[in-house]
TIRO-210627 format. One record per residue (C-alpha): residue in three letters; residue number from 1; x, y, z. Coordinates in steps of 0.5 Angstrom, whole numbers, plus 500, padded with zeros to 3 digits. Example, Ala and Ser with C-alpha at 12.3 -4.5 7.8 and 13.67 -1.06 7.14 Angstrom:
@rest:ALA&nr:1&xx:525&yy:491&zz:516
@rest:SER&nr:2&xx:527&yy:498&zz:514
//
This chain:
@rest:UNK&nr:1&xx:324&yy:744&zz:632
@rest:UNK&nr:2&xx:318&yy:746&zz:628
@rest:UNK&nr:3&xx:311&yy:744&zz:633
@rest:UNK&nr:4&xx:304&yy:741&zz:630
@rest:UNK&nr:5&xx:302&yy:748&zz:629
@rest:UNK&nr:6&xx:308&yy:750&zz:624
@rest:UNK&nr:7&xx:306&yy:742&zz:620
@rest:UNK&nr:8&xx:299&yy:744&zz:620
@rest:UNK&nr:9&xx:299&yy:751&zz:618
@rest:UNK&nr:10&xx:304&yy:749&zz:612
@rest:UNK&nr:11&xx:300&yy:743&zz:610
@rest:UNK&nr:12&xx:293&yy:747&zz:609
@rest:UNK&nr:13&xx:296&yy:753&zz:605
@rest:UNK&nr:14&xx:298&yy:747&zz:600
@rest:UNK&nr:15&xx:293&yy:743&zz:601
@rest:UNK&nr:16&xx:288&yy:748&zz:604
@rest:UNK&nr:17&xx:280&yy:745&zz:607
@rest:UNK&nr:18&xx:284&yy:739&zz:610
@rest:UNK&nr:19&xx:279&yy:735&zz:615
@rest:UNK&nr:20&xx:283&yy:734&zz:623
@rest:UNK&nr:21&xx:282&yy:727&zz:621
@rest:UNK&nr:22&xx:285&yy:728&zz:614
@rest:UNK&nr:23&xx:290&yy:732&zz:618
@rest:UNK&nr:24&xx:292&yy:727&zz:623
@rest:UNK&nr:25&xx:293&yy:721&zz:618
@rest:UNK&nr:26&xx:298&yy:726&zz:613
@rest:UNK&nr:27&xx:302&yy:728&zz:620
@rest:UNK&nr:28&xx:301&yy:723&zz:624
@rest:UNK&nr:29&xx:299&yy:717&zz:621
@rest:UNK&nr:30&xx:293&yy:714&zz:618
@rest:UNK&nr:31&xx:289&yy:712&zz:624
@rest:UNK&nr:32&xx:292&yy:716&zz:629
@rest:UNK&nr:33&xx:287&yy:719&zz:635
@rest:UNK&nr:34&xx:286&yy:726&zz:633
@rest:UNK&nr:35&xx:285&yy:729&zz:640
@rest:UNK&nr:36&xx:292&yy:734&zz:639
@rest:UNK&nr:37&xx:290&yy:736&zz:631
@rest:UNK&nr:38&xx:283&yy:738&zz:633
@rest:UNK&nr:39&xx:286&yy:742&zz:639
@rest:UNK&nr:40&xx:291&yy:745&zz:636
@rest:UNK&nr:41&xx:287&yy:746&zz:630
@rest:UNK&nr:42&xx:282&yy:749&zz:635
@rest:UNK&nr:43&xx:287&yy:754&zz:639
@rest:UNK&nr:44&xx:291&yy:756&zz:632
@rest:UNK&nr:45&xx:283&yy:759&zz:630
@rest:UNK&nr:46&xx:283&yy:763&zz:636
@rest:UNK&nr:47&xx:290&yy:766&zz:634
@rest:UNK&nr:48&xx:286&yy:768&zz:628
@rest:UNK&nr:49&xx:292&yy:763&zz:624
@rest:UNK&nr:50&xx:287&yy:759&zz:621
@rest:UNK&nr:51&xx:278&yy:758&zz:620
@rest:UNK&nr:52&xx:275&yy:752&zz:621
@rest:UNK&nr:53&xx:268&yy:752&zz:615
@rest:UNK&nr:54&xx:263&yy:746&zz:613
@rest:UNK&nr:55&xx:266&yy:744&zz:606
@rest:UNK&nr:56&xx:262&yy:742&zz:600
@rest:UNK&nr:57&xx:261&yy:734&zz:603
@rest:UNK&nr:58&xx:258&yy:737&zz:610
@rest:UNK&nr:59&xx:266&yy:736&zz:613
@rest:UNK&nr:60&xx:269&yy:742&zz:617
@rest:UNK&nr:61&xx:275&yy:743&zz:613
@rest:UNK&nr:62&xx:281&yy:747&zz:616
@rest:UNK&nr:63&xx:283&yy:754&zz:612
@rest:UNK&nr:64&xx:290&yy:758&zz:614
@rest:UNK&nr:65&xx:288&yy:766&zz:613
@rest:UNK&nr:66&xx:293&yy:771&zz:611
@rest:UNK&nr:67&xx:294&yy:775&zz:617
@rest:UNK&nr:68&xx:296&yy:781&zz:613
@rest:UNK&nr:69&xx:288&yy:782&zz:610
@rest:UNK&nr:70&xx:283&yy:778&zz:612
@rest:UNK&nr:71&xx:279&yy:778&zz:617
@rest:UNK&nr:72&xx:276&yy:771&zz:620
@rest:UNK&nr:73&xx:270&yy:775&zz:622
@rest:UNK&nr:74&xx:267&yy:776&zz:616
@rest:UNK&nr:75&xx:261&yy:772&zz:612
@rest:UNK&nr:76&xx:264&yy:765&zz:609
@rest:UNK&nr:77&xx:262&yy:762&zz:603
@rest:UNK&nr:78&xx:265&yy:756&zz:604
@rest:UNK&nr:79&xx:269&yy:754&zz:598
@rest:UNK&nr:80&xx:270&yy:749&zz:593
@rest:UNK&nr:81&xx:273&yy:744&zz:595
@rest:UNK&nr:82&xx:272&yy:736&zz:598
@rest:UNK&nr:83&xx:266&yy:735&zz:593
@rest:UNK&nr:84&xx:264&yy:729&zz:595
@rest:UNK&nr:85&xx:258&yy:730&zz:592
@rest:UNK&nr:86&xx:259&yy:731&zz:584
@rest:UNK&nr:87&xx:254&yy:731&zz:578
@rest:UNK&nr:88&xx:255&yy:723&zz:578
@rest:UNK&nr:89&xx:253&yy:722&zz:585
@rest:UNK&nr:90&xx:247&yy:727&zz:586
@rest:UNK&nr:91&xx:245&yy:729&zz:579
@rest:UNK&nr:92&xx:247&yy:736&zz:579
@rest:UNK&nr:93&xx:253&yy:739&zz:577
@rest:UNK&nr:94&xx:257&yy:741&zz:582
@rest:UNK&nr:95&xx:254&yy:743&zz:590
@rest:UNK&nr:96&xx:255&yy:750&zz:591
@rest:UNK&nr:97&xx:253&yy:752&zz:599
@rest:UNK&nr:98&xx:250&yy:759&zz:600
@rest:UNK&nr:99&xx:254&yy:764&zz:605
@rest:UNK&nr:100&xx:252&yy:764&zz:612
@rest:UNK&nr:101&xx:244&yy:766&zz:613
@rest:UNK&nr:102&xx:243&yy:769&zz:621
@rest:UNK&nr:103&xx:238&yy:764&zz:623
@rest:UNK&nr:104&xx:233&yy:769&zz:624
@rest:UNK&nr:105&xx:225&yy:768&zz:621
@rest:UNK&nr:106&xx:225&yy:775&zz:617
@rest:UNK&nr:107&xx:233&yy:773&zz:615
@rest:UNK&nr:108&xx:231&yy:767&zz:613
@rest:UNK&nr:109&xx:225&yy:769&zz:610
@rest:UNK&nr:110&xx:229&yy:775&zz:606
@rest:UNK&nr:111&xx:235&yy:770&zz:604
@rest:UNK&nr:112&xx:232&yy:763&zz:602
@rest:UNK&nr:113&xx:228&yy:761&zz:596
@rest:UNK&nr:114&xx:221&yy:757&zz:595
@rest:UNK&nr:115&xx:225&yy:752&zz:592
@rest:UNK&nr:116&xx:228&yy:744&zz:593
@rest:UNK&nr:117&xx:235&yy:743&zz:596
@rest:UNK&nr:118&xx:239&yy:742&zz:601
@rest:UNK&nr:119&xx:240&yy:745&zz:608
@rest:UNK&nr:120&xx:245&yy:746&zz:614
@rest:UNK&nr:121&xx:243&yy:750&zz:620
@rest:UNK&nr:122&xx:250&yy:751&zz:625
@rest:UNK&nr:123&xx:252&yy:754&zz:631
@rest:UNK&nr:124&xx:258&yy:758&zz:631
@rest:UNK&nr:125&xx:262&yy:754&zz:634
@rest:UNK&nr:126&xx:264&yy:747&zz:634
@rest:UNK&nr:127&xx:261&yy:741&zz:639
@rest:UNK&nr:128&xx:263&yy:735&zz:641
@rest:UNK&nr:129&xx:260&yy:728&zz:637
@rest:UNK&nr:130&xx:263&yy:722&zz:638
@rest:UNK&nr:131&xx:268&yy:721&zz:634
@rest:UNK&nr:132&xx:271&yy:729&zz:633
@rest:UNK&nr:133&xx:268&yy:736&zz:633
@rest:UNK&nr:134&xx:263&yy:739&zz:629
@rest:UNK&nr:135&xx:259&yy:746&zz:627
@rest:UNK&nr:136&xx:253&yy:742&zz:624
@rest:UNK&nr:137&xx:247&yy:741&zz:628
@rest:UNK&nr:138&xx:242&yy:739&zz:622
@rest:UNK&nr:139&xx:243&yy:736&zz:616
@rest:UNK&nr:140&xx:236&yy:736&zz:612
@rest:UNK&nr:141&xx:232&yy:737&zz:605
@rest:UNK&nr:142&xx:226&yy:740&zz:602
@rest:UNK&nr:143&xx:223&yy:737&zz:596
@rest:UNK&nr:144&xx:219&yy:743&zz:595
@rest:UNK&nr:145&xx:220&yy:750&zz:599
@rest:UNK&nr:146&xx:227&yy:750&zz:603
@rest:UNK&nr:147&xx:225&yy:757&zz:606
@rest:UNK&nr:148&xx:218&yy:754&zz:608
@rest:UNK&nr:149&xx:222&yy:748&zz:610
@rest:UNK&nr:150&xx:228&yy:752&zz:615
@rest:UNK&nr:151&xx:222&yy:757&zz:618
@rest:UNK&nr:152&xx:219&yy:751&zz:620
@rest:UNK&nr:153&xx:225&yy:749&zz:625
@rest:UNK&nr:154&xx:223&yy:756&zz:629
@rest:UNK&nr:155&xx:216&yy:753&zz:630
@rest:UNK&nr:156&xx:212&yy:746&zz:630
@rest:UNK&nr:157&xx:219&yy:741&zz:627
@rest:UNK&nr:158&xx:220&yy:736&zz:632
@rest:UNK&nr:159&xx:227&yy:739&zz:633
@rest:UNK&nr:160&xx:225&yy:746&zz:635
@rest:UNK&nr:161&xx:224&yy:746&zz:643
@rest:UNK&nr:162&xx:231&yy:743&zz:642
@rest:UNK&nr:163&xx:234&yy:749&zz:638
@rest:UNK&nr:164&xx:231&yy:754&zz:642
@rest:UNK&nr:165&xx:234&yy:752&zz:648
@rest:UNK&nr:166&xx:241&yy:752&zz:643
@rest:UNK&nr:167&xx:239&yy:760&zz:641
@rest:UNK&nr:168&xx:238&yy:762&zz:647
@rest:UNK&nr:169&xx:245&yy:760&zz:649
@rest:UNK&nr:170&xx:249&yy:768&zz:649
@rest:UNK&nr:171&xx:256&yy:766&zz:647
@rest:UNK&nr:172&xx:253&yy:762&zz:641
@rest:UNK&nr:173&xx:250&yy:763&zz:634
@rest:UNK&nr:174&xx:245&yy:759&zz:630
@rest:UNK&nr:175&xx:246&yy:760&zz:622
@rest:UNK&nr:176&xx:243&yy:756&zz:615
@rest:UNK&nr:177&xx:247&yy:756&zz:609
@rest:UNK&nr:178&xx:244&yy:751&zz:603
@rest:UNK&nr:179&xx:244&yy:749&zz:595
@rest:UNK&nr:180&xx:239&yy:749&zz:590
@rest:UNK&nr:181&xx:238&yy:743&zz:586
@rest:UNK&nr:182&xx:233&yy:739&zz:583
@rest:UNK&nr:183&xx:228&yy:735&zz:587
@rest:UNK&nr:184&xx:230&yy:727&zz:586
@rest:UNK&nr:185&xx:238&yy:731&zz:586
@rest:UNK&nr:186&xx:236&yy:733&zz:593
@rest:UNK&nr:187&xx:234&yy:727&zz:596
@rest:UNK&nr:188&xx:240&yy:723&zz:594
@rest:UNK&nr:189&xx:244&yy:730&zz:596
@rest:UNK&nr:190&xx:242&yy:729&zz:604
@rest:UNK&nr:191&xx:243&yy:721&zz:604
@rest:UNK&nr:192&xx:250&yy:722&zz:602
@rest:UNK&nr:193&xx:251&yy:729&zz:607
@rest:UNK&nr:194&xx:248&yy:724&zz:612
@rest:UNK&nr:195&xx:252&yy:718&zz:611
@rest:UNK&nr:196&xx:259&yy:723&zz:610
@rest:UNK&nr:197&xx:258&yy:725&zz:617
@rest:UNK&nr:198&xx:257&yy:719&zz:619
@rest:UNK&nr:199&xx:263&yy:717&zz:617
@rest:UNK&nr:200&xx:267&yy:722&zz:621
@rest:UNK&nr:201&xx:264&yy:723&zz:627
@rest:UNK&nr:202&xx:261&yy:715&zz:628
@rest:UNK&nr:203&xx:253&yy:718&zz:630
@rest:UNK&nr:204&xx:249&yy:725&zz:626
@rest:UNK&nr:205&xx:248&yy:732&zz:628
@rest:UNK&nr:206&xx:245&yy:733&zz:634
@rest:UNK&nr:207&xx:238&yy:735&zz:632
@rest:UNK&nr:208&xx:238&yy:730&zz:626
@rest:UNK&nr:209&xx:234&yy:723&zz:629
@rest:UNK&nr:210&xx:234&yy:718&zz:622
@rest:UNK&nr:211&xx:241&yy:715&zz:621
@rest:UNK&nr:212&xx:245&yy:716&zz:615
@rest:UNK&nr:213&xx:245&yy:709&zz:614
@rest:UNK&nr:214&xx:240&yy:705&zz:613
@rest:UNK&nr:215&xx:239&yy:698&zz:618
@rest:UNK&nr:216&xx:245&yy:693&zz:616
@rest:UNK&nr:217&xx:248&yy:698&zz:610
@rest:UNK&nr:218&xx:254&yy:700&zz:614
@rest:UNK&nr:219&xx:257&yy:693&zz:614
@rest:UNK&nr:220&xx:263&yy:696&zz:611
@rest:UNK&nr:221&xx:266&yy:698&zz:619
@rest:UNK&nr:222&xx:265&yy:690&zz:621
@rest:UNK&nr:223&xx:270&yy:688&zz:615
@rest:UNK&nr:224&xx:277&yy:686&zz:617
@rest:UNK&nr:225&xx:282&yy:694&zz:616
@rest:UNK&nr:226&xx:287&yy:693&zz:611
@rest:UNK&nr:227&xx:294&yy:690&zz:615
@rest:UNK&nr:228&xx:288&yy:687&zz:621
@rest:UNK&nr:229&xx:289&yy:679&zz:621
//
């Protein structure tokens, strides 16, 4: 009898990037806890079966690995997939997220540009929100400099005594990935990435203090689910 391990590795070479709820609600059934997806899914990237990366719409998506060659190890650049925010919704043709930066003042001086966009900082492994797991410690924008915008988290942001203390950990790392757009493109960019998260997770990245929705815009999980009296 094949295990949850087995379907879900066979799941995500078919449909690779799938989200543990995605995973959950295809295996298990829709609405199912997802406690034993995220576990397993977990264990299965410790043996070095799968790689857990944000996708394009902020998601962390679940990836197998060919044993034979690759090594999961190595710098990601996460791929095209789940582009919940496309040319319609942000103004910009596609969201294209840049490899992983170490989150390193002369690093992220070198690598980000002196250009609008969007950003994530992340630790190298998952934390636990309220709904599910997540890498994703900040989700922001700058309408001017983003190397300017992610220095400034090393320096005088309201966050940065907060992800000092997250640097400082031995057994994690903190990296910056983002994507260039245009300035009204950006703002409308970090809106979606915010409210996405919050869609999986009930709450936001740990670092982020505005909601992803505004005050009363979420009235949607008050309304009756389909099938509920």
């Amino acid at each position: 009898m094949q295990q949850l391990s087995d379907h879900i590795l066979a799941l995500i070479k078919t449909s690779p990037g799938l989200t543990d709820r995605e995973i959950t609600d295809s295996l298990l059934g829709r609405g199912a806890p997802q406690q034993q997806v995220n576990q397993t899914c977990r264990r299965l990237e410790s043996r070095g079966h799968l790689s857990r990366r944000v996708r394009d719409d902020g998601r962390i998506g679940n990836y197998a690995i060919c044993l034979s060659g690759a090594n999961p190890q190595s710098p990601k650049r996460p791929p095209d997939v789940g582009k919940r925010v496309d040319a319609e919704q942000s103004g910009s043709s596609s969201l294209h997220w840049s490899v992983e930066i170490q989150f390193d003042p002369s690093e992220i001086g070198r690598a980000l540009p002196h250009r609008s966009g969007v950003y994530q900082i992340l630790q190298s492994m998952e934390y636990a929100r309220y709904c599910g797991n997540t890498r994703v410690l900040k989700i922001g924008k700058s309408l001017k400099d983003l190397c300017e915008e992610v220095l400034n988290h090393a320096q005088r942001h309201t966050a940065a005594n907060r992800l000092v203390r997250i640097r400082r950990r031995e057994d994690l790392s903190v990296t910056v990935v983002f994507a260039e757009m245009s300035v009204e493109a950006a703002s409308e960019c970090e809106r979606r990435l915010l409210r996405s998260f919050e869609d999986d997770h009930w709450d936001l990245p740990v670092l982020n203090s505005q909601r992803g929705y505004e005050r009363g815009s979420d009235i949607h999980y008050c309304e009756p689910q389909d099938g509920a009296a």
